[in-house]
GULUMKOL-463988 format. One record per residue (C-alpha): x, y negated, z negated. Coordinates in steps of 0.05 Angstrom, whole numbers, plus 5000, padded with zeros to 4 digits. Example, Ala and Ser with C-alpha at 12.3 -4.5 7.8 and 13.67 -1.06 7.14 Angstrom:
REM GULUMKOL-463988
524650904844
527350214857
END
This chain:
REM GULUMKOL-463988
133386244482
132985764426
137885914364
132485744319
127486274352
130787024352
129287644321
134787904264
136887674195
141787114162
144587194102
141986544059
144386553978
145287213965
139587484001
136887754080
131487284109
128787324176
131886944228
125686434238
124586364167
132386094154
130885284155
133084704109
129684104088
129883474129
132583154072
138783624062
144483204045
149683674099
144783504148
145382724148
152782634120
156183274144
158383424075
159184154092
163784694115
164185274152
167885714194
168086164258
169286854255
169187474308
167688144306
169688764347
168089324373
174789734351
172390474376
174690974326
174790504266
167490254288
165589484286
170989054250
170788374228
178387984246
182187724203
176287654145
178987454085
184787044111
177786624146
174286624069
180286404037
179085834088
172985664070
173985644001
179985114005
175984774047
169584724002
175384483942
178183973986
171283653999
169183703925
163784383931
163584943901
161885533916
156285943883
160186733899
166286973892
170487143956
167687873948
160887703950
162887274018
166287844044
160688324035
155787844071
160387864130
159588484133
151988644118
149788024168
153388384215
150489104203
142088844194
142988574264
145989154291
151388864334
157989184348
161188544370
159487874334
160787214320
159587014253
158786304232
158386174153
156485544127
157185194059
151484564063
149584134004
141384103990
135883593975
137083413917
139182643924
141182253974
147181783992
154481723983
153581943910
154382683919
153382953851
148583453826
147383703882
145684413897
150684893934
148585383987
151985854040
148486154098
151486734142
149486834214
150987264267
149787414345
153187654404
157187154439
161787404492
166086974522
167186134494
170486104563
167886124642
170886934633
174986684700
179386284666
182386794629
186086974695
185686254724
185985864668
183285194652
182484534685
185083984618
184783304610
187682814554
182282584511
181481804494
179182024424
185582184378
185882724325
183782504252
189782104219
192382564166
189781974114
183281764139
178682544127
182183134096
184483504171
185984184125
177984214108
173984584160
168884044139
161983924185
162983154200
170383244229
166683494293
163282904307
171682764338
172383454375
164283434401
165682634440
172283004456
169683564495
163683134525
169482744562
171483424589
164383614611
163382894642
170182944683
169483534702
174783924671
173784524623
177884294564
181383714526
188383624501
187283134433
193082714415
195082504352
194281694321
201681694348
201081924412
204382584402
199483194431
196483554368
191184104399
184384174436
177984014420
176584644371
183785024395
190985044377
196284854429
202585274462
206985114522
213185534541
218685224574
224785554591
222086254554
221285914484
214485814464
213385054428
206584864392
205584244351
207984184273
201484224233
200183514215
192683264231
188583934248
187684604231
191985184206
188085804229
188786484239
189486564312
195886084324
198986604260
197387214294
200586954360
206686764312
206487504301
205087734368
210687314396
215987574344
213988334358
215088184428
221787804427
219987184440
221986484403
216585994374
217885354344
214184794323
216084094341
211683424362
210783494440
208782914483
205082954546
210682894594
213283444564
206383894584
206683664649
213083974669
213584504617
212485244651
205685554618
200785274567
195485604536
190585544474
188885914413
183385964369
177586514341
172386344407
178386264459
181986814436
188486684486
186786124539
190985964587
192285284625
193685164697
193184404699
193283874659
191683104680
191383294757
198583644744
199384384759
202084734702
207385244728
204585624789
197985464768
195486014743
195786464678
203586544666
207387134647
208286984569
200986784571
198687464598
202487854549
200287424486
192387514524
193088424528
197488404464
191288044423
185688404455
189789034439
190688814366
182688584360
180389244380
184389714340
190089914389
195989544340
196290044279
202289504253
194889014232
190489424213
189689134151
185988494188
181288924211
174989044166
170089534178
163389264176
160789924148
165590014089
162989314049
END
């Protein structure tokens, strides 16, 4: 089923349309310079506190610094943002979601010049059940190093969830497609691994978990909340630049990130990671998130918003 043609609403400025009738112009700005933002957000079915949205307003803040980095502003406060969230979610009905809110320029004018242009946000939501082949949670997943390197810290603003920086992950994850494989490992313009095509990095090697310093990608929720997880359960994480040798023989790997949730790895440029399969730090990060997610963690409750309160 196309996206385009489904029954249900989307939240467009400040207001329920039906799904069909959401469209832009052919002339929006976003569309042909990818001067936008957005983010990716999921929400779960938590049982006794209902249908929550994860880790909401740490994913608005986001998108706010990300709309200031790339020079937009947005036209509602992060209350108004939050309360879309939340009603996009409830019109539809769904008791799991993912929610994908975007910040596009219009048609005002065209080219480089973006100025006077007019601001709007869009707020979607559908099921979406597994990012993943729903094997590899168990098995994990077949990687491969990417020719393409991560953005140089200098050359687009990395912090920015910004539209056009995909263009990098989307050639990315084609190679993985095309070989075969289920996922890329991105390095960084120094040859140092930085994270996957749209998911943060870990690898455990003699019990201590290791994940790259953030330099040229993303700081998002999910690689915090295994920061958390880890600590609650013991375990060491520290961030230092990894190379590739060192994922070869390290003992697990595994990404993070909103879609992925926690993915492990079981080989990496024709190289078994570890036995080959999901390892044991992996598999406790995996139950201790989908725990957390669905209401069973009372310590983080307070990243869990009920879609009916907004």
């Amino acid at each position: 089923m196309s996206f385009a043609d489904r029954d249900g609403y989307i939240w467009v400025d400040g207001k329920l349309v039906d799904w069909r009738e959401a469209r832009v112009h052919l002339l929006t700005h976003t569309l042909h310079y990818g001067s936008g933002v957005f983010e990716g957000v999921r929400a779960y079915d938590t049982g006794a506190m209902g249908t929550c949205i994860f880790r909401l307003e740490d994913h608005t803040n986001r998108l706010f610094n990300s709309a200031k980095t790339i020079h937009m502003t947005i036209p509602f406060d992060r209350a108004d943002i939050n309360a879309a969230h939340c009603e996009v979610v409830r019109a539809n009905g769904l008791k799991e979601a993912y929610i994908r809110p975007l910040v596009y320029f219009g048609s005002e004018g065209m080219g480089l010049r973006a100025q006077d242009l007019k601001v709007h946000v869009g707020i979607a939501a559908w099921e979406w059940p597994s990012y993943m082949d729903p094997e590899a949670v168990e098995k994990g997943l077949k990687v491969r190093t990417s020719s393409y390197s991560r953005h140089h810290v200098n050359a687009t603003m990395c912090k920015a969830k910004a539209c056009g920086n995909y263009l990098n992950s989307m050639l990315a994850f084609r190679e993985a497609n095309d070989s075969d494989c289920d996922e890329v490992i991105m390095l960084d313009t120094e040859g140092f691994v930085a994270e996957g095509s749209a998911e943060n990095f870990f690898m455990v090697r003699d019990g201590i978990i290791y994940t790259p310093e953030l330099t040229s990608f993303l700081d998002v929720g999910t690689r915090n909340t295994v920061f958390s997880l880890a600590h609650d359960h013991g375990m060491v994480v520290r961030e230092k630049r990894i190379t590739r040798d060192e994922v070869y023989v390290c003992d697990e790997a595994f990404f993070t990130g909103t879609a992925s949730e926690v993915m492990p790895i079981r080989e990496y440029d024709g190289r078994l990671i570890g036995t080959g399969r999901r390892g044991p730090i992996a598999e406790k990060l995996q139950a201790a998130y989908i725990e957390l997610v669905r209401g069973g963690n009372s310590d983080y409750k307070h990243w869990l918003q009920p879609v009916s309160d907004a």
